[in-house]
C-alpha positions as CSV (number, residue, x, y, z in Angstrom):
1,X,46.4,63.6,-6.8
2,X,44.3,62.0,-9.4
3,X,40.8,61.1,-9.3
4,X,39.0,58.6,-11.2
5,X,38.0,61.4,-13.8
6,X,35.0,61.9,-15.8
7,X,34.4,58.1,-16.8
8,X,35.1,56.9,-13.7
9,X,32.8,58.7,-12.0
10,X,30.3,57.8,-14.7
11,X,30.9,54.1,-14.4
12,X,30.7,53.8,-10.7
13,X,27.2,56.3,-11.1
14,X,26.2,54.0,-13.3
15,X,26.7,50.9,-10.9
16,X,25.0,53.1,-8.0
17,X,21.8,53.0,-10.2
18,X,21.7,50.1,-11.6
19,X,22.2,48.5,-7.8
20,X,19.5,50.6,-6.6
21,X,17.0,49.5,-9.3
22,X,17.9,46.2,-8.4
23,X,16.8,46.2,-4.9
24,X,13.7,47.9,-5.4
25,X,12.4,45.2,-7.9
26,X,13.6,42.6,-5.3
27,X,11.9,44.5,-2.1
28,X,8.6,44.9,-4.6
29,X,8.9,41.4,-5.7
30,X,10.1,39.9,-2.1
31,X,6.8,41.6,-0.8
32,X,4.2,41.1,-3.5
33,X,0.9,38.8,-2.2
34,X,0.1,38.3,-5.8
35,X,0.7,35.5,-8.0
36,X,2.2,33.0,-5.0
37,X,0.9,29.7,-4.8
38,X,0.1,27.6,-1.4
39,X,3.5,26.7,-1.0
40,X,4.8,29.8,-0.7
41,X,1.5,30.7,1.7
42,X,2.1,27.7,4.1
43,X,6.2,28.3,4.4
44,X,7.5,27.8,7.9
45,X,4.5,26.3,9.2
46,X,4.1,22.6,10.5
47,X,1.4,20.8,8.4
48,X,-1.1,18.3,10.7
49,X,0.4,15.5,9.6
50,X,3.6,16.5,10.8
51,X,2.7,18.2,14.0
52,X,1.2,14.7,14.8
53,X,4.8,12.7,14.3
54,X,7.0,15.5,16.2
55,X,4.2,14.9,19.3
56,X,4.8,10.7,18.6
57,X,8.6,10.8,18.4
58,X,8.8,13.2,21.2
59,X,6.8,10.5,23.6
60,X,3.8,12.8,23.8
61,X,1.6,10.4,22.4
62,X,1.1,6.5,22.9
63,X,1.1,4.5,20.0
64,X,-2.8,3.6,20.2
65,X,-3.7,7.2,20.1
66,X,-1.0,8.2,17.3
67,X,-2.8,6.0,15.3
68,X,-6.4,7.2,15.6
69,X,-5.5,10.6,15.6
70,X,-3.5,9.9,12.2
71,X,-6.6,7.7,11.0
72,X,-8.9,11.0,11.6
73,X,-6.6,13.4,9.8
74,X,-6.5,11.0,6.5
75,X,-10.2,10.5,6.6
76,X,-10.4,14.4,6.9
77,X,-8.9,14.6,3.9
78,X,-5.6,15.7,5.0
79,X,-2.9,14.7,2.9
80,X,-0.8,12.1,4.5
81,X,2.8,11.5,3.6
């Protein structure tokens, strides 16, 4: 039976390590508060504006109030779409 001999070994050892590296400067990156901007900060979660719409189109709001509501968040100084 043959293995995969010395430079086999040293090849896959060498592709072990270089995998390992890999995912510890992903984890370290992946999980590093530094240097993000907003966008990155406000992933995944619903901005005014569009909290507002979902209500509208789901019929949780009338149209009168939609609009006053909207009104309030632009004079807030929200960014409208």
């Amino acid at each position: 039976m043959m293995g995969f001999g010395m430079g086999g070994g040293m090849i896959a050892m060498t592709i072990f390590w270089v995998g390992l590296l890999a995912l510890v400067i992903w984890a370290i990156a992946r999980t590093s508060t530094g240097g993000g901007d907003a966008r990155d900060e406000n992933r995944g979660k619903e901005m005014p504006e569009e909290i507002l719409d979902r209500r509208y189109v789901a019929g949780e709001l009338e149209e009168e109030t939609y609009r006053s509501m909207r009104e309030t968040l632009i004079s807030a100084g929200s960014n409208p779409r």
